[in-house]
C-alpha positions as CSV (number, residue, x, y, z in Angstrom):
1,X,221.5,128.0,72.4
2,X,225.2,127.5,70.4
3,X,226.2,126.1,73.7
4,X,223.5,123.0,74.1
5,X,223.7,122.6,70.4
6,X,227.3,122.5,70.5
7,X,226.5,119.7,73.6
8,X,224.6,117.6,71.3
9,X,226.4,117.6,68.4
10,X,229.7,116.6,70.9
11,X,227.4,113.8,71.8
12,X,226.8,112.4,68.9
13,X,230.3,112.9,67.6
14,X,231.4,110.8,70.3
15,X,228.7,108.0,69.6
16,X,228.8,108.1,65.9
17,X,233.0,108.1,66.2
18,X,232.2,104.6,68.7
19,X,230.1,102.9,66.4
20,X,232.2,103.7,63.5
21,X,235.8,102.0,65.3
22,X,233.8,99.3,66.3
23,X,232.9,98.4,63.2
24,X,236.4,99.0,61.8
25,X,237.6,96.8,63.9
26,X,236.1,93.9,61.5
27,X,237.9,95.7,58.6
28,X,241.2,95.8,59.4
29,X,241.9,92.8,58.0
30,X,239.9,93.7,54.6
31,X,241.0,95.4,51.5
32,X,242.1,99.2,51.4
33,X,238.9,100.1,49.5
34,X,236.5,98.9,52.6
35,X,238.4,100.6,55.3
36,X,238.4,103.6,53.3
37,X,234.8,103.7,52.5
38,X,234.3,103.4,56.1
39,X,235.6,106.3,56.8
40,X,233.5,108.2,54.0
41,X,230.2,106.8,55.6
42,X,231.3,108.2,59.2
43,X,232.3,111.5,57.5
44,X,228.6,112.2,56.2
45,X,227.2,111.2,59.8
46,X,229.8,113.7,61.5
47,X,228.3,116.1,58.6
48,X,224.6,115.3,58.7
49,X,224.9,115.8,62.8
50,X,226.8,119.2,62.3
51,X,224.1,120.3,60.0
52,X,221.1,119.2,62.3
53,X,222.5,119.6,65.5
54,X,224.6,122.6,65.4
55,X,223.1,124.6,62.4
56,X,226.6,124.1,60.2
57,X,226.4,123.5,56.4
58,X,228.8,123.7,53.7
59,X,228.6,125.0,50.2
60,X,231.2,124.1,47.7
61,X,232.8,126.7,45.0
62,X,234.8,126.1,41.8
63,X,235.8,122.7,40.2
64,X,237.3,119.8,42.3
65,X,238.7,118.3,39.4
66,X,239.1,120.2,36.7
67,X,240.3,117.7,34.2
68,X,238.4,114.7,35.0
69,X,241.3,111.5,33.9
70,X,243.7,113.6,35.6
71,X,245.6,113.4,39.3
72,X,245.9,116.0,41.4
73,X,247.5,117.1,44.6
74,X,245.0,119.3,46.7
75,X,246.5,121.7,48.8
76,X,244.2,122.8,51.8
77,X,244.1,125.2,54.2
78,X,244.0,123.8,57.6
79,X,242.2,125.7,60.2
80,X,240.1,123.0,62.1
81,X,239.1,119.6,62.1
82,X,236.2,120.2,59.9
83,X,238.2,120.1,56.5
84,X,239.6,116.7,57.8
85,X,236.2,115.2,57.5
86,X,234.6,117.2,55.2
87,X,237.2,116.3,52.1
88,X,236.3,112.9,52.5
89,X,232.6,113.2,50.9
90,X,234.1,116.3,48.8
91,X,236.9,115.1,47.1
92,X,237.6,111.7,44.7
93,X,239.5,109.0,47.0
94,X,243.0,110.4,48.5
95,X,245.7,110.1,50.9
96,X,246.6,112.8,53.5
97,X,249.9,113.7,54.1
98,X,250.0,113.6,57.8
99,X,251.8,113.7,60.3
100,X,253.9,110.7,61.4
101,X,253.4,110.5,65.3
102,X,249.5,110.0,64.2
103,X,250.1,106.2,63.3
104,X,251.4,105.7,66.8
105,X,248.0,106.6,68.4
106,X,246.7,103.1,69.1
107,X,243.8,101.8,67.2
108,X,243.3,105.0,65.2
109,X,247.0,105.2,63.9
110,X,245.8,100.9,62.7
111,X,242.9,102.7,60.3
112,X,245.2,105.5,58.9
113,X,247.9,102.3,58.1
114,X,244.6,100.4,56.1
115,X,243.6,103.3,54.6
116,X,246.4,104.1,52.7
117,X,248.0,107.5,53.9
118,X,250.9,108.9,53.3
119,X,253.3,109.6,56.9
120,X,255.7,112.5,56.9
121,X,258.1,114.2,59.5
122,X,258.1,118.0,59.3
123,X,261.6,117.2,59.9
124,X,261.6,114.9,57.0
125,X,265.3,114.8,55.4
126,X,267.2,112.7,53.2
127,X,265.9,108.9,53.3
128,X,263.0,110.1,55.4
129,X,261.8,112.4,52.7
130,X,262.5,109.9,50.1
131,X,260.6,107.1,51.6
132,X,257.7,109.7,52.0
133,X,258.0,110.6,48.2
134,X,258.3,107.0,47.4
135,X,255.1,106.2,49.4
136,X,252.9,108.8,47.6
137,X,254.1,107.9,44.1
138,X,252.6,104.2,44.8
139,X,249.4,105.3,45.9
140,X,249.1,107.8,43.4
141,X,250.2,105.2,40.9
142,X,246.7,103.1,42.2
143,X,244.7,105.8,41.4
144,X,244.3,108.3,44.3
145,X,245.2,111.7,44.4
146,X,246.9,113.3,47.5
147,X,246.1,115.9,50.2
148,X,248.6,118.1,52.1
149,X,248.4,121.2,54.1
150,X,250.7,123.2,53.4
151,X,251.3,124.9,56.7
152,X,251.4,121.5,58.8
153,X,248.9,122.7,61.6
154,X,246.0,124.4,62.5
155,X,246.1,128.2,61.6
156,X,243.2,130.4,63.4
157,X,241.0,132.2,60.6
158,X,242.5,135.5,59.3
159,X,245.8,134.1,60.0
160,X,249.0,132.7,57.5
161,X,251.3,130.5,59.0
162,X,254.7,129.1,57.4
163,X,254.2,127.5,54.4
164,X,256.5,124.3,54.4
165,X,258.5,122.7,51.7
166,X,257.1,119.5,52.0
167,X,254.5,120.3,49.6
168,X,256.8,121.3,47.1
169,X,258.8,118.0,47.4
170,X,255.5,116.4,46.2
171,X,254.9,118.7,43.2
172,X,258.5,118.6,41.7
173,X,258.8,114.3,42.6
174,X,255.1,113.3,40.9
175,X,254.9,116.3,38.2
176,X,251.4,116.7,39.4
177,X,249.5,119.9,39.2
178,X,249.0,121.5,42.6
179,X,245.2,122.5,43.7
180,X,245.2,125.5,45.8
181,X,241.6,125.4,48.4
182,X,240.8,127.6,51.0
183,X,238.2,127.7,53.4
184,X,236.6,129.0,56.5
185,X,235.7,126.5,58.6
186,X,237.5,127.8,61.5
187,X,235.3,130.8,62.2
188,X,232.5,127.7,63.0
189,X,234.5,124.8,63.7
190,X,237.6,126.8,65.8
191,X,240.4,124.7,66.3
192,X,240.5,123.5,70.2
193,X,236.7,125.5,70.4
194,X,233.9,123.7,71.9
195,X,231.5,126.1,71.0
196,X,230.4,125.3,66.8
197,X,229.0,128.5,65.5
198,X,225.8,128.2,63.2
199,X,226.1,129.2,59.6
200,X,227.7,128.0,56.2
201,X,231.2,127.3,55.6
202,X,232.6,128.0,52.2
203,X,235.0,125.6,50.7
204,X,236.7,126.8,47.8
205,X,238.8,125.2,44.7
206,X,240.8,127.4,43.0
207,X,242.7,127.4,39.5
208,X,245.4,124.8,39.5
209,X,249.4,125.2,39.5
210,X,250.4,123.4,36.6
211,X,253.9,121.8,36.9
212,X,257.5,122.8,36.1
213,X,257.7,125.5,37.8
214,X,260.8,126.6,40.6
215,X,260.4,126.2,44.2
216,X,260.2,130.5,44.9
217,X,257.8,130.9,41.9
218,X,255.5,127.3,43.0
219,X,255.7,128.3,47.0
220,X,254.7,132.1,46.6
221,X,252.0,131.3,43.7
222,X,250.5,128.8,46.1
223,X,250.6,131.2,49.4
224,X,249.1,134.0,47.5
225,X,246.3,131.6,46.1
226,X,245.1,130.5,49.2
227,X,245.5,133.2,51.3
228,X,243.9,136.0,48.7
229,X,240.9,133.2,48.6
230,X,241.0,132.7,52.2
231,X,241.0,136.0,53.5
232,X,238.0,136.9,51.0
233,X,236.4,134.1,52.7
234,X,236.8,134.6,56.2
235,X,235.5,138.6,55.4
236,X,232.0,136.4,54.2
237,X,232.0,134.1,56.9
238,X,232.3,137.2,60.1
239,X,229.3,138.8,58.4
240,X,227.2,135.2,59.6
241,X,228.9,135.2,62.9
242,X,226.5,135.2,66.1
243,X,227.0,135.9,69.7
244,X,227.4,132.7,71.8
């Protein structure tokens, strides 16, 4: 059963995904605001075909903004592709750190350019770094808040990778509050996993890091955020796991 439900929802990933670049196609000359709505409409498809077709829902705990006229940097866990979606119906208008090789993948690399997010090298030094920093203070200054993951690449459930310092260059540049959210997609959305395992995914916003603080006090305050919320999370999520 997960596996033919897994089959469809693949499907109408694929179809839904087609529909949704065609369409962009006719946007990518239009402002920032349409391509990016674009986007949120194909999010809730890819959602509403999770839910009907492979049995996954989502449930949503603590505040995503907790001061409304405020900006915020979210800073997610990143198991799967789920949360990649998912934040785009969850969260007020943002842009992703992401990776920089992303904008060279044709046609999809175009949208990210329109849609205003924010390219970084894990490498990043010096003038690359600045020119990132630079990049996210303008679109922060036009009223979106940002979204990094913190360890650069998918981590299996139950798992911590290497928190990078990226993140930290954003908090001490903007003066921005931090907000730590863990989640456990991953035990039903695994990362490279065909198979999507039925059930509900917790997404979870915890207390915010307010700024001034030092790199060692922001970077372990954030780890031990996420990760205490995380592993609680993925504890929850094994007791709804079902055989394939």
């Amino acid at each position: 059963m997960i596996l033919a439900r897994s089959a469809a929802f693949a499907i109408g990933l694929w179809l839904v995904t087609l529909a949704a670049g065609l369409a962009g196609l006719l946007l990518l000359a239009a402002p920032r605001r349409a391509v990016y709505g674009l986007a949120v409409v194909w999010a809730r498809a890819v959602l509403w075909l999770l839910r009907v077709a492979a049995g996954i829902r989502h449930r949503v705990v603590g505040s995503v903004l907790p001061d409304r006229h405020a900006r915020y940097i979210f800073a997610i866990k990143h198991q799967s592709a789920w949360e990649t979606i998912a934040f785009l119906t969850i969260a007020p208008p943002f842009a992703a750190v992401l990776k920089e090789e992303l904008r060279r993948i044709p046609v999809y690399g175009w949208f990210l350019d329109r849609a205003g997010m924010v390219p970084i090298r894990r490498s990043a030094r010096g003038a690359a770094l600045k020119r990132m920093l630079r990049s996210a203070r303008g679109l922060v200054d036009s009223g979106r808040h940002l979204l990094i993951m913190p360890e650069g690449t998918r981590i299996p459930p139950g798992r911590t990778g290497r928190y990078r310092p990226g993140v930290y260059a954003l908090y001490k540049y903007l003066d921005m509050p931090v907000v730590p959210v863990a989640h456990n997609a991953g035990l039903f959305w695994p990362r490279n996993g065909f198979l999507k395992r039925p059930g509900t995914i917790t997404i979870e916003f915890l207390e915010p890091i307010a700024p001034g603080h030092d790199r060692e006090t922001f970077m372990a305050t954030l780890e031990d955020r996420i990760e205490t919320a995380a592993r609680r999370l993925y504890d929850d999520g094994r007791v709804q796991q079902q055989p394939a």
